[in-house]
Rosetta silent file (secondary structure, phi, psi, omega in degrees, C-alpha in Angstrom):
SEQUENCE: XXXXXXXXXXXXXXXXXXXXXXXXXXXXXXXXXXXXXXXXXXXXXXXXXXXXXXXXXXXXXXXXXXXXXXXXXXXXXXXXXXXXXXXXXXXXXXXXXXXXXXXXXXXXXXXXXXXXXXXXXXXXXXXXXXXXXXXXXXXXXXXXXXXXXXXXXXXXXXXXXXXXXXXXXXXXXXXXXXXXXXXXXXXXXXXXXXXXXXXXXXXXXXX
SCORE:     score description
SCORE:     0.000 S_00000001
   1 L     0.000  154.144 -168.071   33.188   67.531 -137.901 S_00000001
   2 L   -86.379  133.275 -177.608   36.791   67.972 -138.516 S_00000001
   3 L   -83.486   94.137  171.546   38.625   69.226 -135.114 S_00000001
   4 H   -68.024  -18.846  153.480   41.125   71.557 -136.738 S_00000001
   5 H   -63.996  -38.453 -179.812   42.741   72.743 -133.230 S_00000001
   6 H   -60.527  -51.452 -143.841   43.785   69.132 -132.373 S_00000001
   7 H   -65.735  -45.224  173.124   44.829   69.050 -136.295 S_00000001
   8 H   -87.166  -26.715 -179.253   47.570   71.988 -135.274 S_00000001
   9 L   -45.942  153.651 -154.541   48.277   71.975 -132.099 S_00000001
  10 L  -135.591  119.028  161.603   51.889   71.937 -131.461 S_00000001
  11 L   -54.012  -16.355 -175.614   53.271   70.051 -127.871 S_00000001
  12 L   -73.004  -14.559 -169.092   55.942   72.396 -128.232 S_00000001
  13 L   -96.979  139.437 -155.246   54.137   75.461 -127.158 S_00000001
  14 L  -118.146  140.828 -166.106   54.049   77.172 -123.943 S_00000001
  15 L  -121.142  101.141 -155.659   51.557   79.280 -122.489 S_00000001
  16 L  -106.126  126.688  172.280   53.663   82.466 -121.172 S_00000001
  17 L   -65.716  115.171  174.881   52.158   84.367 -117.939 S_00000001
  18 L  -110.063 -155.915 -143.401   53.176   87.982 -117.516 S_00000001
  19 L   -88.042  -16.150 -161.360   52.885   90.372 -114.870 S_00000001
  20 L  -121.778  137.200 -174.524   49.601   92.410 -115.341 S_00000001
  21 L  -127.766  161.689  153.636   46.140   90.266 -114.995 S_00000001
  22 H   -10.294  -54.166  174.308   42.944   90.782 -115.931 S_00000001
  23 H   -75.828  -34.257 -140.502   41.492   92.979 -112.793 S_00000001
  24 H   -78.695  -79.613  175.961   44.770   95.143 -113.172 S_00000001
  25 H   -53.468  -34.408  178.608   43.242   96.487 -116.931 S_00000001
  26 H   -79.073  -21.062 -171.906   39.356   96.316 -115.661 S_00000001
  27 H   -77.236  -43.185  170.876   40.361   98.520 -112.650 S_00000001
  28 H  -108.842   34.149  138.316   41.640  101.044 -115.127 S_00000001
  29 L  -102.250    9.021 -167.455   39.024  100.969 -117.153 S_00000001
  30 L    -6.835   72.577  159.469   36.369  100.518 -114.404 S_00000001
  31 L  -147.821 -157.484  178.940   34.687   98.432 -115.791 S_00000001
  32 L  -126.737  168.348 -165.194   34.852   94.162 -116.023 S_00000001
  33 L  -107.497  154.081 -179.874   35.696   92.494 -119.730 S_00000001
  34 E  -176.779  154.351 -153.136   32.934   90.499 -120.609 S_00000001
  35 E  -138.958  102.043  160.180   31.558   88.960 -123.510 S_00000001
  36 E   -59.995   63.816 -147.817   28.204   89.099 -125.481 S_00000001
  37 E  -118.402  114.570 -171.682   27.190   86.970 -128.009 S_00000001
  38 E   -73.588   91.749 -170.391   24.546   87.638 -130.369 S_00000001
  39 L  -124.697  113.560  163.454   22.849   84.424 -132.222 S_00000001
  40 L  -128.011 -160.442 -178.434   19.961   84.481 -134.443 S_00000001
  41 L   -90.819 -178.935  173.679   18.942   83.594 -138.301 S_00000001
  42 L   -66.884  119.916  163.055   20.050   85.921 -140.810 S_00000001
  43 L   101.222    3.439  174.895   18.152   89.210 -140.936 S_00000001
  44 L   -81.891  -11.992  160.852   16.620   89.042 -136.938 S_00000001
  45 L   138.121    6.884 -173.255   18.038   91.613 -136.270 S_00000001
  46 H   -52.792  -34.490  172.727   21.554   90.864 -134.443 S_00000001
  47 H   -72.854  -39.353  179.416   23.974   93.364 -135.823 S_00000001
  48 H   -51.581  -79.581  177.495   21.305   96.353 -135.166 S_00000001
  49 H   -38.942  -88.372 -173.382   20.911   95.466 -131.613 S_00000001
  50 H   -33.029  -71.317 -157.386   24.560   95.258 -130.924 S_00000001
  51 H   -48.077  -50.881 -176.816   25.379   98.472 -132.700 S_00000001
  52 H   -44.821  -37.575  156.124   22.379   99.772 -130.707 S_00000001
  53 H   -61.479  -76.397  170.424   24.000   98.597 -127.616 S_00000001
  54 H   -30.414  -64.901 -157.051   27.551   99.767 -128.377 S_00000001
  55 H   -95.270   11.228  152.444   26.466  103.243 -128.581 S_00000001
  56 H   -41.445  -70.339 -123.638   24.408  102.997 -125.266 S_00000001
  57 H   -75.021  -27.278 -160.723   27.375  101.495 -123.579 S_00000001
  58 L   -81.629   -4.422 -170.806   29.937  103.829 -125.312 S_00000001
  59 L   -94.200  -13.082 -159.249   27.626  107.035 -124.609 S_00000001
  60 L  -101.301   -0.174 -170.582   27.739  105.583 -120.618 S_00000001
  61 L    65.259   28.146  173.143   31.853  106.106 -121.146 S_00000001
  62 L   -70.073  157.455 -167.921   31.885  102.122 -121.339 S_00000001
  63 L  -134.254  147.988  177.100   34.879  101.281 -123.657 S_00000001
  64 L  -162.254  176.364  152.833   33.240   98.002 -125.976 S_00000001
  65 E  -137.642  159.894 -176.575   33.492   96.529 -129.124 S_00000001
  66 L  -125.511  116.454 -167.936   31.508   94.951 -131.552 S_00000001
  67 L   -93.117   94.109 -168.749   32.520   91.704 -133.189 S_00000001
  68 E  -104.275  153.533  141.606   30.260   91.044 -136.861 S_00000001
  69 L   -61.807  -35.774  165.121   30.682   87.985 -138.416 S_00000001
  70 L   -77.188  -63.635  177.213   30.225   88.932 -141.798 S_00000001
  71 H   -37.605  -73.696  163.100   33.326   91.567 -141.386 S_00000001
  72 H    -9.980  -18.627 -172.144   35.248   88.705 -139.529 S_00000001
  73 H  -103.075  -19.411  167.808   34.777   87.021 -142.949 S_00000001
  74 H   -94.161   24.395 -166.985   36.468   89.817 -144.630 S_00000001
  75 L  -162.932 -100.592 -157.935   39.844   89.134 -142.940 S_00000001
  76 L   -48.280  -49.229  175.563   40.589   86.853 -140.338 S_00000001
  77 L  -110.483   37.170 -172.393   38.008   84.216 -141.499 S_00000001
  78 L   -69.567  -33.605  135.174   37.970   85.288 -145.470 S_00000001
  79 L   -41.458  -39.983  147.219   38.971   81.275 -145.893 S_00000001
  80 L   -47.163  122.756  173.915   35.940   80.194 -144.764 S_00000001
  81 L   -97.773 -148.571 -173.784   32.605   78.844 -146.464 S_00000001
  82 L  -146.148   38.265  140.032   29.375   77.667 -144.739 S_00000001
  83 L   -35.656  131.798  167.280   30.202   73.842 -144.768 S_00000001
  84 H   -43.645  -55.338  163.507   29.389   72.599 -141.309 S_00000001
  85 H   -32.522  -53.640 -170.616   33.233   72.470 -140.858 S_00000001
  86 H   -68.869  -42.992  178.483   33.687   75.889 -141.981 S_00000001
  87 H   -72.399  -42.883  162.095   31.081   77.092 -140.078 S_00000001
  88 H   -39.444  -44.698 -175.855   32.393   75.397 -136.479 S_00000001
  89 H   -76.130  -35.388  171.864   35.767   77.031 -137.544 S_00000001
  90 H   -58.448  -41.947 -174.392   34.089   80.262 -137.965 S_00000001
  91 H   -89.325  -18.528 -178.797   32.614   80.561 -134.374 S_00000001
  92 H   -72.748  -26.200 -156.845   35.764   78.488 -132.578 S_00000001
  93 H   -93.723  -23.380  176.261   37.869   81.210 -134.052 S_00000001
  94 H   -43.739  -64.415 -173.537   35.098   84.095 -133.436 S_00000001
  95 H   -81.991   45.263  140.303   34.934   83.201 -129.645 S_00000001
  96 H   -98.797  -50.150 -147.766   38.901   83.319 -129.625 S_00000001
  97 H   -79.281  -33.358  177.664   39.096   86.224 -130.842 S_00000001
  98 H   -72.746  -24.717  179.553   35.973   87.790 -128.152 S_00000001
  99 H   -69.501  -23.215 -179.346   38.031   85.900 -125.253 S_00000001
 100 H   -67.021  -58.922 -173.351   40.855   87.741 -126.266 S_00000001
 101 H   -76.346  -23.044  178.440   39.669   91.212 -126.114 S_00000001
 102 L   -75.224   24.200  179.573   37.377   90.665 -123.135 S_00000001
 103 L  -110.418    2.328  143.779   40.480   89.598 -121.243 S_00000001
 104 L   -47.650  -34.980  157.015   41.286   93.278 -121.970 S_00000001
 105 L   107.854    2.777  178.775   38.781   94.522 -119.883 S_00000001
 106 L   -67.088  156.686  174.142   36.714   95.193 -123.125 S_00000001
 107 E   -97.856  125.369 -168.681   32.541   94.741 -123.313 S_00000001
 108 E  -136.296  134.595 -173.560   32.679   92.756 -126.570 S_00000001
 109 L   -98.356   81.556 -169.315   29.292   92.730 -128.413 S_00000001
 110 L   -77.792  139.047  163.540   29.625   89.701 -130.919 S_00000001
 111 E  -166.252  133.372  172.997   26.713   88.703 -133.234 S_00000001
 112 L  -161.458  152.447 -172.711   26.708   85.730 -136.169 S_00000001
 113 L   -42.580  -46.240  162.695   24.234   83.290 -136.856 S_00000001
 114 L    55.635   44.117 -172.519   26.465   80.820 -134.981 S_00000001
 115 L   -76.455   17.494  176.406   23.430   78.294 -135.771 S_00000001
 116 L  -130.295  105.705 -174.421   24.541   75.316 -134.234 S_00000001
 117 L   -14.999  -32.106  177.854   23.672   74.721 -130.020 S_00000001
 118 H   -99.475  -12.723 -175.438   27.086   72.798 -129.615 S_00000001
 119 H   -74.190  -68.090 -173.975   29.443   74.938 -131.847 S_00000001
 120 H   -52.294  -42.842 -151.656   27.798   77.953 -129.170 S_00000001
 121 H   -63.676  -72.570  178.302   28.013   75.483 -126.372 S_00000001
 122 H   -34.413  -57.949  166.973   32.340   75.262 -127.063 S_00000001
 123 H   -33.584  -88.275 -172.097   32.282   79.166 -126.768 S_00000001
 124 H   -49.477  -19.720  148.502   30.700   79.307 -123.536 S_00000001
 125 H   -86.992    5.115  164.527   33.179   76.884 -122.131 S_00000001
 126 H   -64.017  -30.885  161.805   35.936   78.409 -123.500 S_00000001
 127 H   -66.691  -62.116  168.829   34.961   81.251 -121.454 S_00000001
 128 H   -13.354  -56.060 -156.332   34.099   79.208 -118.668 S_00000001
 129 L   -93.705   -3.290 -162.394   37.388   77.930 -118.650 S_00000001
 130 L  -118.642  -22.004  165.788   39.031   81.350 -119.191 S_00000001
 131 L    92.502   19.460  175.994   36.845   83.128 -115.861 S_00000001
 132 L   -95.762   98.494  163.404   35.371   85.384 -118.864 S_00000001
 133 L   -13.437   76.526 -147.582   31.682   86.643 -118.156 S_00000001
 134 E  -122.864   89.718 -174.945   30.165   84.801 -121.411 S_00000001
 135 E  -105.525  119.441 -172.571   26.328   86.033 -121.655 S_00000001
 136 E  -108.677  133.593 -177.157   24.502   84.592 -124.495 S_00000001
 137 E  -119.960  120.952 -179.978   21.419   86.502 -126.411 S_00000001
 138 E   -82.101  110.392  155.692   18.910   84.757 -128.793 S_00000001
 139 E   -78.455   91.634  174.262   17.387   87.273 -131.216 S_00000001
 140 L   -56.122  106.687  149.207   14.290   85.719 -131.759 S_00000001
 141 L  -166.525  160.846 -178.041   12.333   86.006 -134.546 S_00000001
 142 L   -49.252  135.326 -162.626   10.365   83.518 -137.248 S_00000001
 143 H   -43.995  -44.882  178.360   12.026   82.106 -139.869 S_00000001
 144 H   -86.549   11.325 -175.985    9.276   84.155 -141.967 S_00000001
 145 H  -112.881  -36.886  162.378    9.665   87.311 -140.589 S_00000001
 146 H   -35.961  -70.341 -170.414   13.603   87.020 -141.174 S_00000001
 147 H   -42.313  -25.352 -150.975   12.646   85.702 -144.862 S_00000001
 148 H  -109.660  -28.199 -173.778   10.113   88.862 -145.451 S_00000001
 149 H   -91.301  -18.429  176.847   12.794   91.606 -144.149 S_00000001
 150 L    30.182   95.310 -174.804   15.874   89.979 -146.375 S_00000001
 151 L   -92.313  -35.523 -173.543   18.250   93.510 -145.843 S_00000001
 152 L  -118.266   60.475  170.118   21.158   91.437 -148.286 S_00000001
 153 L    11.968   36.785 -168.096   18.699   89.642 -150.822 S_00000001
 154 L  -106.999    9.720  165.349   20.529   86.372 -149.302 S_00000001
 155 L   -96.338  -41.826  172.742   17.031   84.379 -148.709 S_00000001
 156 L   -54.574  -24.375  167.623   16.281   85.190 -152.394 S_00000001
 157 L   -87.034  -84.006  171.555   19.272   84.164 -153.538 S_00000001
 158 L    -0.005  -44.435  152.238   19.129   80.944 -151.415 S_00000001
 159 L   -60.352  -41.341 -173.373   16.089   80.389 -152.883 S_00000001
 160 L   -94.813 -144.308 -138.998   17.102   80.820 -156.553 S_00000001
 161 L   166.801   22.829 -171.580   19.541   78.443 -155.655 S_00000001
 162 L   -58.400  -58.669  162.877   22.484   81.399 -155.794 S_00000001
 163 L   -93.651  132.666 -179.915   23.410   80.315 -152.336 S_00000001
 164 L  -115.307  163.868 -177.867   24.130   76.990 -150.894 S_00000001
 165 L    69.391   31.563 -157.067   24.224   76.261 -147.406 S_00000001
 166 L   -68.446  137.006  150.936   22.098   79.098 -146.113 S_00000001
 167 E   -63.833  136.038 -139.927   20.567   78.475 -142.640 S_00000001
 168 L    94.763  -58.466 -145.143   16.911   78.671 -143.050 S_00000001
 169 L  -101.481  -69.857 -168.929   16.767   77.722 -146.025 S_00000001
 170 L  -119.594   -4.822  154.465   19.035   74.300 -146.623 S_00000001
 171 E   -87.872  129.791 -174.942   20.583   74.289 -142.671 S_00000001
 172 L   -77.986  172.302  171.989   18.462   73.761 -139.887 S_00000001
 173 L  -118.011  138.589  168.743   19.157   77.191 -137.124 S_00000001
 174 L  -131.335  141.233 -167.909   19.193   75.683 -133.678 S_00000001
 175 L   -87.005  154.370  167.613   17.875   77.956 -131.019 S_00000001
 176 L   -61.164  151.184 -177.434   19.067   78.133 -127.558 S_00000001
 177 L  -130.472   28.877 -163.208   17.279   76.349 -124.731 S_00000001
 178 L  -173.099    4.013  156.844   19.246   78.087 -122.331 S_00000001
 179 L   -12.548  149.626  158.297   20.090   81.666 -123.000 S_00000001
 180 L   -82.299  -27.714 -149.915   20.906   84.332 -120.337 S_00000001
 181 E  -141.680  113.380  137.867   18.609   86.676 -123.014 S_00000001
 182 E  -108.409  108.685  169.888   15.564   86.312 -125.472 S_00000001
 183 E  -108.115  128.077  179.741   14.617   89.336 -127.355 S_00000001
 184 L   -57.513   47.005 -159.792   11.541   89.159 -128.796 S_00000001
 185 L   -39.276  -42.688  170.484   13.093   91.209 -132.215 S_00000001
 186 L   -53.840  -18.023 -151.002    9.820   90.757 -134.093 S_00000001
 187 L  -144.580  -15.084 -170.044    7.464   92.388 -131.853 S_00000001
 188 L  -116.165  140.100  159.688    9.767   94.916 -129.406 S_00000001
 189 L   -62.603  165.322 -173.906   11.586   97.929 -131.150 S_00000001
 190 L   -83.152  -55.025 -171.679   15.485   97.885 -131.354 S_00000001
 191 H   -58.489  -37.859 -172.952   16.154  100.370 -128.930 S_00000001
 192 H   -82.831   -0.211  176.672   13.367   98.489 -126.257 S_00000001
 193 H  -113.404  -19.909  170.267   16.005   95.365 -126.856 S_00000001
 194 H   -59.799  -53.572  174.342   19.199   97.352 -126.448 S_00000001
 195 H   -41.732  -44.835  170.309   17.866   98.276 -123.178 S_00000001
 196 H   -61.479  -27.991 -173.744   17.460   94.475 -122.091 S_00000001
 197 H   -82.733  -59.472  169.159   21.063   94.038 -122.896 S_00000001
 198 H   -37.071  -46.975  148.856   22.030   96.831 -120.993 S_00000001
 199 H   -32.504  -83.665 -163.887   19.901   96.020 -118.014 S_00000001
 200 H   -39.044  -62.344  150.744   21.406   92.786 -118.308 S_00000001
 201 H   -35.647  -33.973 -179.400   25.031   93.818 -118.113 S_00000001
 202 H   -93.381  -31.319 -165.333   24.271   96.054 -115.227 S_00000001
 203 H   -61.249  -11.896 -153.111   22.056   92.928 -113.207 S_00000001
 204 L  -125.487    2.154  159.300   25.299   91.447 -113.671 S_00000001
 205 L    67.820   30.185  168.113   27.579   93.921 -112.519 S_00000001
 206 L   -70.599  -61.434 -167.934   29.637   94.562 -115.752 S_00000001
 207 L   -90.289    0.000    0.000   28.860   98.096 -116.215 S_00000001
């Protein structure tokens, strides 16, 4: 895959410190910035959960945000297809953009397909490398239970040959082997999954 941050990078540019850090903004929000990232096929259920989470955390006086991929697609990443390239570019610039605000002191609920295990992998050390709380959640569920709820007719088009490059369909999805979080999204209600995520965030002493 084509690295397009090497392709730009500029030696000239300097990485300017200021005066106010990280704990400085989590103290007065008391709470810690941290970062949530939602990956499943199309239609398990990833945006649902997160919203379902967001208005937990925001009902708990949590300040959070929620990061879709498909919006992200109407703006920042509106250049983008679903080329492997394109798709790499989509989640390197997605988990810029969640490192950003959780250095903010924000809870940032992210969720795109993000199907491919090393594409995710570069997130979580980007975090890693940034001290940023980087918790990753698989929404499990079968390829045919995705396929049978379709909410944006895009396995039917995929099928009908409308769409190319679907995941599912003509992309393999590659699941995590190494999650902080698997919710079982086929078989648990959305509200019983928000609750794991929430849990999870408090075992972990964000909230």
């Amino acid at each position: 895959m084509t690295d397009r941050t090497d392709r730009t990078r500029s030696s000239d540019v300097t990485w300017h410190d200021g005066q106010i850090s990280r704990a400085d903004r989590e103290r007065l929000l008391g709470q810690h910035g941290a970062v949530v990232w939602f990956t499943g096929l199309s239609g398990s259920g990833k945006s649902t959960v997160a919203v379902a989470v967001e208005t937990r955390l925001l009902g708990a006086g949590r300040l959070c945000y929620r990061v879709d991929g498909d919006n992200l697609r109407h703006g920042l990443n509106k250049n983008l297809g679903f080329s492997p390239d394109d798709r790499a570019e989509n989640v390197r610039r997605t988990g810029e953009v969640c490192r950003i605000l959780a250095d903010t002191g924000v809870i940032v609920l992210a969720s795109l397909v993000s199907p491919f295990r090393a594409e995710r992998e570069r997130v979580r050390a980007m975090h890693a490398e940034a001290k940023v709380p980087f918790m990753e959640v698989f929404v499990d569920v079968p390829l045919e239970v995705a396929e049978s709820r379709d909410p944006k007719g895009l396995y039917r088009k995929a099928r009908a040959g409308e769409i190319k490059d679907f995941t599912g369909v003509h992309q393999p999805y590659e699941a995590p082997t190494a999650c902080e979080l698997t919710l079982p999204a086929s078989t648990q209600s959305v509200d019983a999954c928000a609750l794991q995520v929430v849990q999870m965030l408090r075992d972990r002493h964000i909230v």
